[in-house]
DSSP file (Angstrom, degrees, kcal/mol; ACC not computed):
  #  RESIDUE AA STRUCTURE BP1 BP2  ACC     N-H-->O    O-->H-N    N-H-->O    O-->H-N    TCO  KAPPA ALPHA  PHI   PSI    X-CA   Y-CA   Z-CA
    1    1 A X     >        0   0    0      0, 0.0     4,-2.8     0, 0.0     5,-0.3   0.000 360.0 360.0 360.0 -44.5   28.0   -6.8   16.2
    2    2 A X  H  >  +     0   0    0      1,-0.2     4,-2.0     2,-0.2     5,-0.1   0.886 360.0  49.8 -29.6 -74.1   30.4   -5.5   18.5
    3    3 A X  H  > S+     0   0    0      1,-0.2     4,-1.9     2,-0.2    -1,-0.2   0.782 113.8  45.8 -17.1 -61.1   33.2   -7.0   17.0
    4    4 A X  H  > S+     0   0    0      2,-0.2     4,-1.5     1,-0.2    -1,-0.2   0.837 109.0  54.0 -84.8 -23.1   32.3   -5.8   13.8
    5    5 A X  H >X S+     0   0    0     -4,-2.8     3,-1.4     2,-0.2     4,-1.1   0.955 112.3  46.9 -54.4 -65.8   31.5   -2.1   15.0
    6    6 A X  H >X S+     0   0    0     -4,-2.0     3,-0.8     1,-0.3     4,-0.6   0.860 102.9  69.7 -37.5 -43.5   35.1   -2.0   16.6
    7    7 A X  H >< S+     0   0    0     -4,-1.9     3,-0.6     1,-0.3    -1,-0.3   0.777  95.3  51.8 -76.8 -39.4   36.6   -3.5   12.9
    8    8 A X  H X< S+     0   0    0     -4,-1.5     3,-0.7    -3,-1.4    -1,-0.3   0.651  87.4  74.8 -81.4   1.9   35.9   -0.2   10.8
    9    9 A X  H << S+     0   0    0     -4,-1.1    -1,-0.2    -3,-0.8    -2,-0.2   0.962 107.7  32.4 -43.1 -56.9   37.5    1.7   13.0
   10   10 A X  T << S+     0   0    0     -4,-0.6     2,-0.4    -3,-0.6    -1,-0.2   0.085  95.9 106.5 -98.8   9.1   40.8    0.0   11.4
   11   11 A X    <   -     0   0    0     -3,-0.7    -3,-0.0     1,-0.1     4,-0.0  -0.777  54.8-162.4 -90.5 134.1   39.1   -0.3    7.8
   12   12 A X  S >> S+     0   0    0     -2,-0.4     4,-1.9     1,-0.2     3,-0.6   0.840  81.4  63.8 -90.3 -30.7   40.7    2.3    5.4
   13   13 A X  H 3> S+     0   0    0      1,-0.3     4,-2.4     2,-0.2    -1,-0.2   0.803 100.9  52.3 -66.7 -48.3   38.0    2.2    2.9
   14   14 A X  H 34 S+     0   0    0      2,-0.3    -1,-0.3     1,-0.2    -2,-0.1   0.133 102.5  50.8-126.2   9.0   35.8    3.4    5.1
   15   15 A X  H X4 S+     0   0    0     -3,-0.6     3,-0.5     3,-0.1    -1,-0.2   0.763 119.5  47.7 -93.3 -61.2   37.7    6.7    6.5
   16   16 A X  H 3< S+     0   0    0     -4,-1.9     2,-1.7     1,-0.3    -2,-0.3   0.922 120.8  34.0 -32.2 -81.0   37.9    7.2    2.8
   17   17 A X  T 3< S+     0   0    0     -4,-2.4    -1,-0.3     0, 0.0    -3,-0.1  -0.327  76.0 169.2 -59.4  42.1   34.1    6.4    2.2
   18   18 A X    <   -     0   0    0     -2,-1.7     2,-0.2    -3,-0.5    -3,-0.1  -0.453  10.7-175.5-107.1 153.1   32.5    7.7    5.2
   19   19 A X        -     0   0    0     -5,-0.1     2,-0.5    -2,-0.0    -1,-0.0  -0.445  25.0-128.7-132.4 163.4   28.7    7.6    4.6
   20   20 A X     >  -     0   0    0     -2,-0.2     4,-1.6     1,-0.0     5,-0.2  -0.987  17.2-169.6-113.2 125.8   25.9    9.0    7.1
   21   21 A X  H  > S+     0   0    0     -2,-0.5     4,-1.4     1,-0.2     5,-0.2   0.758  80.4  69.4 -93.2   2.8   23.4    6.2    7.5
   22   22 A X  H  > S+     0   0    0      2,-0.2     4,-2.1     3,-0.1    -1,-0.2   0.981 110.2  31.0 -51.1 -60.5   21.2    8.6    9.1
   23   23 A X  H  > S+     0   0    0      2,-0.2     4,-2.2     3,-0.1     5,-0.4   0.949 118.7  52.8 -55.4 -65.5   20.8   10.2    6.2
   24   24 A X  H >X S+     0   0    0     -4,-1.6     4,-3.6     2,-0.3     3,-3.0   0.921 110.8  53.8 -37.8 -76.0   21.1    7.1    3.9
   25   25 A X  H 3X S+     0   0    0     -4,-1.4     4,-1.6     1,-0.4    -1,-0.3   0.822 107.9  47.0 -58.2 -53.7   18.4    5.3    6.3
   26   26 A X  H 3< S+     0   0    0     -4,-2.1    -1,-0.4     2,-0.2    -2,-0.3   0.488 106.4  62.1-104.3  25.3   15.8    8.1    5.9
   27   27 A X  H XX S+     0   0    0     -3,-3.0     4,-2.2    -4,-2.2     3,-0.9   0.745 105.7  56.5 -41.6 -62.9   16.5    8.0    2.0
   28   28 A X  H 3X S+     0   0    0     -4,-3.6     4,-0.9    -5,-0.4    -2,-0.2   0.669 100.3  40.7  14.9 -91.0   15.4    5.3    2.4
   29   29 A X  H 3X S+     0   0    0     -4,-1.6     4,-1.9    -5,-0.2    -1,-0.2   0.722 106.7  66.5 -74.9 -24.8   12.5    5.3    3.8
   30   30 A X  H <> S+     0   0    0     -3,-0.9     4,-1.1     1,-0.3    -2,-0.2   0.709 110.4  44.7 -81.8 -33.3   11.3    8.4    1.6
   31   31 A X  H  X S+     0   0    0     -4,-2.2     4,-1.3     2,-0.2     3,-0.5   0.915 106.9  50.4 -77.8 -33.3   11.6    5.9   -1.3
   32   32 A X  H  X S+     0   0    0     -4,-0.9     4,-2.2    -5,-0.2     3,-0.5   0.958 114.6  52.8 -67.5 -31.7    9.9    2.8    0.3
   33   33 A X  H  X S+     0   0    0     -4,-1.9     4,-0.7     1,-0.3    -1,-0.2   0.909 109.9  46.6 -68.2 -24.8    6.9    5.6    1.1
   34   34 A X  H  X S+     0   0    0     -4,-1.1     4,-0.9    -3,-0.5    -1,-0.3   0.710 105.6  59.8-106.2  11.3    6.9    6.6   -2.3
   35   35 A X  H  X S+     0   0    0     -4,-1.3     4,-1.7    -3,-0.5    -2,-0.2   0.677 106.2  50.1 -46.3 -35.1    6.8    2.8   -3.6
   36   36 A X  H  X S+     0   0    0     -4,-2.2     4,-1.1     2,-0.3    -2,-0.1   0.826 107.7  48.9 -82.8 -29.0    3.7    2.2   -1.8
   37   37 A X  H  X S+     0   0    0     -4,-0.7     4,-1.3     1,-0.2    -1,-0.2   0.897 111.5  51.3 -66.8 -36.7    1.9    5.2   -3.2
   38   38 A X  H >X S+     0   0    0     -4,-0.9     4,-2.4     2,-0.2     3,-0.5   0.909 111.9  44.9 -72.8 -57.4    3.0    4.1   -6.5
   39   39 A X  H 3X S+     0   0    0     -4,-1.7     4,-2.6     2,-0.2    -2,-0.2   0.783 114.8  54.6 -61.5 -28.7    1.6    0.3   -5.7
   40   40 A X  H 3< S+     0   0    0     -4,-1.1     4,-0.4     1,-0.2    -1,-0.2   0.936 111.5  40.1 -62.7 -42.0   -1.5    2.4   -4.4
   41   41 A X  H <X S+     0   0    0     -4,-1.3     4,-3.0    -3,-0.5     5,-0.5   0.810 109.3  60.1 -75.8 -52.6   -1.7    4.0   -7.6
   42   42 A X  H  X S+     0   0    0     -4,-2.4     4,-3.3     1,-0.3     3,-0.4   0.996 107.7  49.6 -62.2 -54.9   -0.8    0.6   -9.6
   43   43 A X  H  X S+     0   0    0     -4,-2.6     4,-1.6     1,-0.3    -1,-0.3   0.628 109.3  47.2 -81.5   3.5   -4.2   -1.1   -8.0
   44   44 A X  H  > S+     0   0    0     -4,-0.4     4,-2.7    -3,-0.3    -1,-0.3   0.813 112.7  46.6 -68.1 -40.8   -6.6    1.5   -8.7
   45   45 A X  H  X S+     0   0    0     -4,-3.0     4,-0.8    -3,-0.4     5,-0.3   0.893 118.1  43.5 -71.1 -27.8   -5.6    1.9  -12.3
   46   46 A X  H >X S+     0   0    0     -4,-3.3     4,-3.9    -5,-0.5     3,-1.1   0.986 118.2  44.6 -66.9 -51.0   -5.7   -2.0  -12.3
   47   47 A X  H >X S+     0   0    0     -4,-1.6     4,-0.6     1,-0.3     3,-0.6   0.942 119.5  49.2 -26.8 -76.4   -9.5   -1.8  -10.0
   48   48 A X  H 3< S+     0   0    0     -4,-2.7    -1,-0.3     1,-0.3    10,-0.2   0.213 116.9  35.4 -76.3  -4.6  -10.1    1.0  -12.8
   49   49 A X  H << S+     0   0    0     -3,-1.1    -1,-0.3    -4,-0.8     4,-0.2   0.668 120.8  44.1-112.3 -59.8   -9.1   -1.2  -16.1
   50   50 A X  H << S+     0   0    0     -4,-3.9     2,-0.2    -3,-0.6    -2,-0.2   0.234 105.1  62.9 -92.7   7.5  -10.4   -4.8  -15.0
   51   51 A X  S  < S-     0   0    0     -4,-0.6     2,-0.4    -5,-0.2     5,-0.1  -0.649 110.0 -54.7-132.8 172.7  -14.0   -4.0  -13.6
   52   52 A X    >>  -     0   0    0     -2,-0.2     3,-5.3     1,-0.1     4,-0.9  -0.503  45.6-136.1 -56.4 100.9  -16.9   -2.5  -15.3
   53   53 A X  T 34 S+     0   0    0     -2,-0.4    -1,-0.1     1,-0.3     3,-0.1   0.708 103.8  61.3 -37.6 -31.8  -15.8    0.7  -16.9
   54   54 A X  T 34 S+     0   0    0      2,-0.2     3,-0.3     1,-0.1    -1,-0.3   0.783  98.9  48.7 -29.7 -56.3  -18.9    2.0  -15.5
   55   55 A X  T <4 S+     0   0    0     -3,-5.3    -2,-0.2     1,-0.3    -1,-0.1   0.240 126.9  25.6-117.5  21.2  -18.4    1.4  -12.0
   56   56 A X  S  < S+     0   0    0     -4,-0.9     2,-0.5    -8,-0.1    -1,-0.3  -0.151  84.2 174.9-153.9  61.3  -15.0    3.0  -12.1
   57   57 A X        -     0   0    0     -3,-0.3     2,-0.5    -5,-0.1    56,-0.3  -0.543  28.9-141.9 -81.9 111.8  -14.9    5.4  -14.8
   58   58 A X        -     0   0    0     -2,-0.5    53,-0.1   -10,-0.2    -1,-0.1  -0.477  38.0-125.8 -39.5 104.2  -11.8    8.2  -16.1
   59   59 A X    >>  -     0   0    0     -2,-0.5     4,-1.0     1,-0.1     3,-0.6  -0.443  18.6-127.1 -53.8 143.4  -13.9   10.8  -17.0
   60   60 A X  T 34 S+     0   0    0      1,-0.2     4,-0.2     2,-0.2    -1,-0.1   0.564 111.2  58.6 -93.3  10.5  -12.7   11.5  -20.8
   61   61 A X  T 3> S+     0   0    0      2,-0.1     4,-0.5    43,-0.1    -1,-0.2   0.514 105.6  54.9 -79.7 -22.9  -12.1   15.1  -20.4
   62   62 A X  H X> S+     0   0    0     -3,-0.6     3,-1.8     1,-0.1     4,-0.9   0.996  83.2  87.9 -86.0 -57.5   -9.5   13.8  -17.5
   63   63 A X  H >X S+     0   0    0     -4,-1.0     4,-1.6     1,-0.3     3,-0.7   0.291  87.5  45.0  20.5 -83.2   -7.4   11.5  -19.7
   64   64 A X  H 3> S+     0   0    0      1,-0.3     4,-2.7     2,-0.2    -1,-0.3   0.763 115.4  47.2 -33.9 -61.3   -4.8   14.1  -21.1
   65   65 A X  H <X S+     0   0    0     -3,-1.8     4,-1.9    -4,-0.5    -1,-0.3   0.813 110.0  47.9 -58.8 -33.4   -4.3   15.5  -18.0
   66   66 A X  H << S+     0   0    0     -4,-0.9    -2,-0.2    -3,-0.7    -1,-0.2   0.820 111.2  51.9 -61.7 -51.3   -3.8   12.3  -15.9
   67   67 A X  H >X S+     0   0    0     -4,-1.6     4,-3.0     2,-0.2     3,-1.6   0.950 115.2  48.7 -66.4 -47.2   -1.2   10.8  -18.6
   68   68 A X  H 3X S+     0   0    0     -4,-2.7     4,-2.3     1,-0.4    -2,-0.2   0.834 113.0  43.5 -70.7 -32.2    0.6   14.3  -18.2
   69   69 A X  H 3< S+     0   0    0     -4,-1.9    -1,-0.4    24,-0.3    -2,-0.2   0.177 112.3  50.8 -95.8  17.9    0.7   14.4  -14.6
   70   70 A X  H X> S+     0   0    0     -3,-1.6     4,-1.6     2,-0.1     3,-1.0   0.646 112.0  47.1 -98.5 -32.8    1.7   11.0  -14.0
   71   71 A X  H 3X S+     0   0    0     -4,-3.0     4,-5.1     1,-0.3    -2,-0.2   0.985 111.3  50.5 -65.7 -49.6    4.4   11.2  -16.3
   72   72 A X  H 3X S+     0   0    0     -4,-2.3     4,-0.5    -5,-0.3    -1,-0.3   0.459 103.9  62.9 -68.2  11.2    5.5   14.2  -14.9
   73   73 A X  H <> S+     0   0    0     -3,-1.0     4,-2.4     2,-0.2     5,-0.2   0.825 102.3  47.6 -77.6 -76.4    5.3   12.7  -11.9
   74   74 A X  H  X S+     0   0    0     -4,-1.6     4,-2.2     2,-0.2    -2,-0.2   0.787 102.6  61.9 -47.0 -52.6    7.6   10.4  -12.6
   75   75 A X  H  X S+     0   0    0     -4,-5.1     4,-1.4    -5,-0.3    -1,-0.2   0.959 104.4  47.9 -28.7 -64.3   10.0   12.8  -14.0
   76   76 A X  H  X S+     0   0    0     -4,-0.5     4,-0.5    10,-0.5     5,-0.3   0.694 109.3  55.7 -83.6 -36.3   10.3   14.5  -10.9
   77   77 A X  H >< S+     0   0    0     -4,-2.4     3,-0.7     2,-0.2    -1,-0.2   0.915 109.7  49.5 -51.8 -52.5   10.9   11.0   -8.9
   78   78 A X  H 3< S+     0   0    0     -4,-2.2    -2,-0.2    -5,-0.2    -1,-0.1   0.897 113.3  38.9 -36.7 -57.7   13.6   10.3  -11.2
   79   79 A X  H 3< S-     0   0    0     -4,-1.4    -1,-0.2     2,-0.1    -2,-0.2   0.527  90.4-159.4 -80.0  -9.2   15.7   13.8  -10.9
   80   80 A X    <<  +     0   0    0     -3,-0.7     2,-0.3    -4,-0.5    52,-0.1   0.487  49.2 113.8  45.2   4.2   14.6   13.6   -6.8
   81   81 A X        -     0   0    0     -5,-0.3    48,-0.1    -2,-0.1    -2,-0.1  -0.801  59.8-153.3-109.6 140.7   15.3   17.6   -6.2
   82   82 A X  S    S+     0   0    0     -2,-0.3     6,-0.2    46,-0.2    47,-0.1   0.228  88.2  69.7 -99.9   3.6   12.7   19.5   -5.5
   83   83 A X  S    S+     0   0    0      4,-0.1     2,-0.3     5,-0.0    -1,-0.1   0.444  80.8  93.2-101.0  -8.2   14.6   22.4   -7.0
   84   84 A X  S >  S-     0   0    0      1,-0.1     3,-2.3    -3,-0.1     5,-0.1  -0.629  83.6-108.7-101.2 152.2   14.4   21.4  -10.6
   85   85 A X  T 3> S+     0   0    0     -2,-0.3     4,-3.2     1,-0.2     5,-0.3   0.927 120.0  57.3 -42.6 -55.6   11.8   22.1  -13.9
   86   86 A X  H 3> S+     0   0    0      2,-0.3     4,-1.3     3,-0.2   -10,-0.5   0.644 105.1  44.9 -54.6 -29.4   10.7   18.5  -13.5
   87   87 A X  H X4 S+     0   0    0     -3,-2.3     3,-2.3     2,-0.2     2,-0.2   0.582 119.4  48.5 -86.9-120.0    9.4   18.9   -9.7
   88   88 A X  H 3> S+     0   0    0      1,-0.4     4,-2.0    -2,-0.2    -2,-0.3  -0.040 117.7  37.3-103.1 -55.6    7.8   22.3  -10.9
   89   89 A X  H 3X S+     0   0    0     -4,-3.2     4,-4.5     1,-0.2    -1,-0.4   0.884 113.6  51.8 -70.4 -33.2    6.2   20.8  -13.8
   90   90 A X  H <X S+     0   0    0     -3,-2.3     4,-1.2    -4,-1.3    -1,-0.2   0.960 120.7  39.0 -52.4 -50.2    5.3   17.6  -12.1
   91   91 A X  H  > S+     0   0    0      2,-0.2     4,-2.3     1,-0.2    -2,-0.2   0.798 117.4  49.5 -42.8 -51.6    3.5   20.1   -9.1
   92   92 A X  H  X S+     0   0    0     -4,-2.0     4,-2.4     2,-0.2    -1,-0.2   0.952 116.0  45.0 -71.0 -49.3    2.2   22.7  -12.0
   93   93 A X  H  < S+     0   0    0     -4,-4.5     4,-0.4     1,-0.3   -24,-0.3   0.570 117.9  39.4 -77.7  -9.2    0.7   19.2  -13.9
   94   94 A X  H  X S+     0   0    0     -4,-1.2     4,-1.9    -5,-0.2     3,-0.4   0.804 118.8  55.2 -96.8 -49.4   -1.1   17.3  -10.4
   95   95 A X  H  < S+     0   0    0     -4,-2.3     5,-0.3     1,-0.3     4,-0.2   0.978 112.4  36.9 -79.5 -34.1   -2.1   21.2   -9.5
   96   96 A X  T >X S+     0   0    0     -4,-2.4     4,-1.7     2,-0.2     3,-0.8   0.831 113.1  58.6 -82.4 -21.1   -4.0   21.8  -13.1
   97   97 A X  H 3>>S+     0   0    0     -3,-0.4     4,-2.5    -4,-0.4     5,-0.5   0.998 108.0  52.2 -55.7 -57.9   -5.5   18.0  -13.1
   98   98 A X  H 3<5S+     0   0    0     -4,-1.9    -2,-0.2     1,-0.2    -1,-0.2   0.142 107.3  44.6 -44.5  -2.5   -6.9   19.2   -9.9
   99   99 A X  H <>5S+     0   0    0     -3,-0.8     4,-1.6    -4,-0.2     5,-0.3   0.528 113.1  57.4-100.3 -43.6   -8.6   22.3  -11.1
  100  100 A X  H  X5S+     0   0    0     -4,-1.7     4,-0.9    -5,-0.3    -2,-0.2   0.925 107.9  38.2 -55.3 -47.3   -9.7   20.3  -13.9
  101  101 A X  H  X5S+     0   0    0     -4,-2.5     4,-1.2     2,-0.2    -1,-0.2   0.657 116.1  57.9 -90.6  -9.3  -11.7   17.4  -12.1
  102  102 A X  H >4<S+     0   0    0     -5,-0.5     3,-2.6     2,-0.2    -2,-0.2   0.862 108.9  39.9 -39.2 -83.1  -12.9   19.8   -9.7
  103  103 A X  H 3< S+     0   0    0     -4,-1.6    -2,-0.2     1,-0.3    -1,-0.1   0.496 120.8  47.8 -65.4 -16.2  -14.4   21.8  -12.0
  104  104 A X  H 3< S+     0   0    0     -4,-0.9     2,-0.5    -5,-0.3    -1,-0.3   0.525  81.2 117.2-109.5   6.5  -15.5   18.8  -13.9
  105  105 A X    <<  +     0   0    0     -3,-2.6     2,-0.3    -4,-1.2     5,-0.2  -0.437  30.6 139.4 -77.7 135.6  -17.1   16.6  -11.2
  106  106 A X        -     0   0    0      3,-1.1    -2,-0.0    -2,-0.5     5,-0.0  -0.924  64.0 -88.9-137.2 177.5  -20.7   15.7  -11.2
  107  107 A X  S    S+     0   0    0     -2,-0.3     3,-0.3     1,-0.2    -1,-0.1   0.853 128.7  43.5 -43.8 -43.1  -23.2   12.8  -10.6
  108  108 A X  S    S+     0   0    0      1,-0.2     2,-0.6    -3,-0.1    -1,-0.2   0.879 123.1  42.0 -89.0 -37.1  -22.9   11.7  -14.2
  109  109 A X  S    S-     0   0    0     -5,-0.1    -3,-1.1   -50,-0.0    -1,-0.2  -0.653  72.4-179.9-111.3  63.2  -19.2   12.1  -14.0
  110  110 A X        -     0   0    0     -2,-0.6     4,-0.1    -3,-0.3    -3,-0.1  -0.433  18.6-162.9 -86.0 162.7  -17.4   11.0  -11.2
  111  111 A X     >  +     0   0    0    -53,-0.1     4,-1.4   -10,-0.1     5,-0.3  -0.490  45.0 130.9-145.6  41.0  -13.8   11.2  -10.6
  112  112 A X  H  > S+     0   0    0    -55,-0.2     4,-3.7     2,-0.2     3,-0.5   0.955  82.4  43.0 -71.9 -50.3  -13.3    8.8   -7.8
  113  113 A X  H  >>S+     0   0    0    -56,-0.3     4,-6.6     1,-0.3     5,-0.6   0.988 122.7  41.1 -48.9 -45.9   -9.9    7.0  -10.1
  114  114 A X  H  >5S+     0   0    0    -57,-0.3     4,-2.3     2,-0.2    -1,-0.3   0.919 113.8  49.9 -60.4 -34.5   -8.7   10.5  -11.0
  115  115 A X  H  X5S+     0   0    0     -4,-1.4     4,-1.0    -3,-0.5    -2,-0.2   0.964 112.6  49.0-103.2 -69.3   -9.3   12.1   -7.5
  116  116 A X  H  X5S+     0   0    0     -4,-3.7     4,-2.0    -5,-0.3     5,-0.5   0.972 111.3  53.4 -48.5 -45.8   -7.3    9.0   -5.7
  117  117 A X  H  X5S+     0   0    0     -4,-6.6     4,-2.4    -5,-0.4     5,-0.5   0.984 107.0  47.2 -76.6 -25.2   -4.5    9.5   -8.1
  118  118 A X  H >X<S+     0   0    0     -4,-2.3     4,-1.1    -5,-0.6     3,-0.8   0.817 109.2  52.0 -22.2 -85.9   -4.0   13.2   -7.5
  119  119 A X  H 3X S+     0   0    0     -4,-1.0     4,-1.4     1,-0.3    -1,-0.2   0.378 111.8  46.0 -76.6 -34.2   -3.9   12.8   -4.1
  120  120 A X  H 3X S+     0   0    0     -4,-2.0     4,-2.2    -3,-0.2     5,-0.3   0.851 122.8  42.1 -62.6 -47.1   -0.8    9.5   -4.4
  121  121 A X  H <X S+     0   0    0     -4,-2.4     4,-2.6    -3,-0.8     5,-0.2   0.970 108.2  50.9 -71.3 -32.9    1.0   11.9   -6.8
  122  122 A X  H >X S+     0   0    0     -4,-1.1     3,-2.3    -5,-0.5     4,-0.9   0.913 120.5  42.3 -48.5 -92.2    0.3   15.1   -4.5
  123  123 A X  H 3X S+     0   0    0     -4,-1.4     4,-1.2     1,-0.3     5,-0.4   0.730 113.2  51.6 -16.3 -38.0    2.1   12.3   -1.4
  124  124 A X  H >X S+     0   0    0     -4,-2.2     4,-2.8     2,-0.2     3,-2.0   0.992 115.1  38.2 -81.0 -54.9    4.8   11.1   -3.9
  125  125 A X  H <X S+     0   0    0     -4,-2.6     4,-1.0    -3,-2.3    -2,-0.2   0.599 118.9  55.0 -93.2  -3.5    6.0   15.3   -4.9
  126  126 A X  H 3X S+     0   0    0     -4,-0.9     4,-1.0    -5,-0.2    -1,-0.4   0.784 112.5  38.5 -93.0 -23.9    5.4   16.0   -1.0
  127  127 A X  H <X S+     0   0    0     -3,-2.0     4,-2.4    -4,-1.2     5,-0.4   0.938 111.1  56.0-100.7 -64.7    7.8   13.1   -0.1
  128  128 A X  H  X S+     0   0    0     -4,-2.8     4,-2.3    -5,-0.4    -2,-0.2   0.871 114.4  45.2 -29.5 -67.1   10.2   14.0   -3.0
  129  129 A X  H  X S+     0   0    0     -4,-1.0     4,-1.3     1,-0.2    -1,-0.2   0.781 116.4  42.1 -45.3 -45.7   10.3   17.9   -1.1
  130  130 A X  H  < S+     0   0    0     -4,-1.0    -1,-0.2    -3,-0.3    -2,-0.2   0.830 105.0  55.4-110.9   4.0   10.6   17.0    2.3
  131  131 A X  H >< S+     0   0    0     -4,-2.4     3,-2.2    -3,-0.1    -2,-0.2   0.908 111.5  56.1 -65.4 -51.1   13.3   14.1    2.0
  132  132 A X  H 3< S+     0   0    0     -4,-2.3     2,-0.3    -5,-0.4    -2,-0.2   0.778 104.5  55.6 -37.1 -69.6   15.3   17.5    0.0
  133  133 A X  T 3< S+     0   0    0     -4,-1.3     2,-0.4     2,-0.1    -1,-0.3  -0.106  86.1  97.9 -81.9   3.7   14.8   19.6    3.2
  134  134 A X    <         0   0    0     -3,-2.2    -3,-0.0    -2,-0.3    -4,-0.0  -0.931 360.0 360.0 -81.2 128.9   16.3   17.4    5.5
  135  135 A X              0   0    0     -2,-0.4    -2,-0.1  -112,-0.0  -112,-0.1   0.198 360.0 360.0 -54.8 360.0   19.9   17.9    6.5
């Protein structure tokens, strides 16, 4: 390791290139964290698909919203700036799912699937925001 620390010193490409792996390293991480939310996300819709539709139910009023805020969701991972339409809309579309199954939970109607994916997409556009705000 030594050796090889000492050896870009004398590398040219790499005066040229010069990188912060600080930075680099907790990019990184900001992605692996929102890979797992995204895997979090993948086995509840899978729970919520392959079991008795019953005993994990979408509410159908939620549907619309859910498709919109995941996409946009996605959006907003893609472009990675928290400064752009795509984080605002992804934010605008998780904030109005969430007024929506609020307003729409009951006993008859539960919103356990919808409620857990908020709350991964909420984590994903919060991780997206504060990886930006790091130096």
């Amino acid at each position: 390791m030594q050796l090889a620390d000492t050896s870009r010193y004398g590398n040219l490409r790499s005066r040229r290139h010069q990188r912060d792996l600080a930075a680099d390293y907790r990019a990184l991480r900001a992605m692996e964290r929102v890979t797992l939310y995204v895997e979090d996300m993948t086995e509840i819709l899978a729970t919520a698909i392959w079991t008795n539709p019953e005993d994990m139910p979408v509410p159908a009023g939620l549907e619309d919203q859910l498709s919109t805020a995941m996409l946009a969701c996605g959006e907003a991972v893609e472009t990675w700036d928290a400064d752009t339409d795509e984080y605002a809309h992804a934010r605008e579309a998780v904030r109005q799912l969430q007024i929506d199954m609020n307003s729409s939970a009951s006993p008859d109607s539960p919103v356990d699937v919808a409620a857990s994916l908020a709350m991964s997409m909420r984590r994903i556009l919060r991780t997206v925001q504060t990886e930006e705000d790091q130096p």
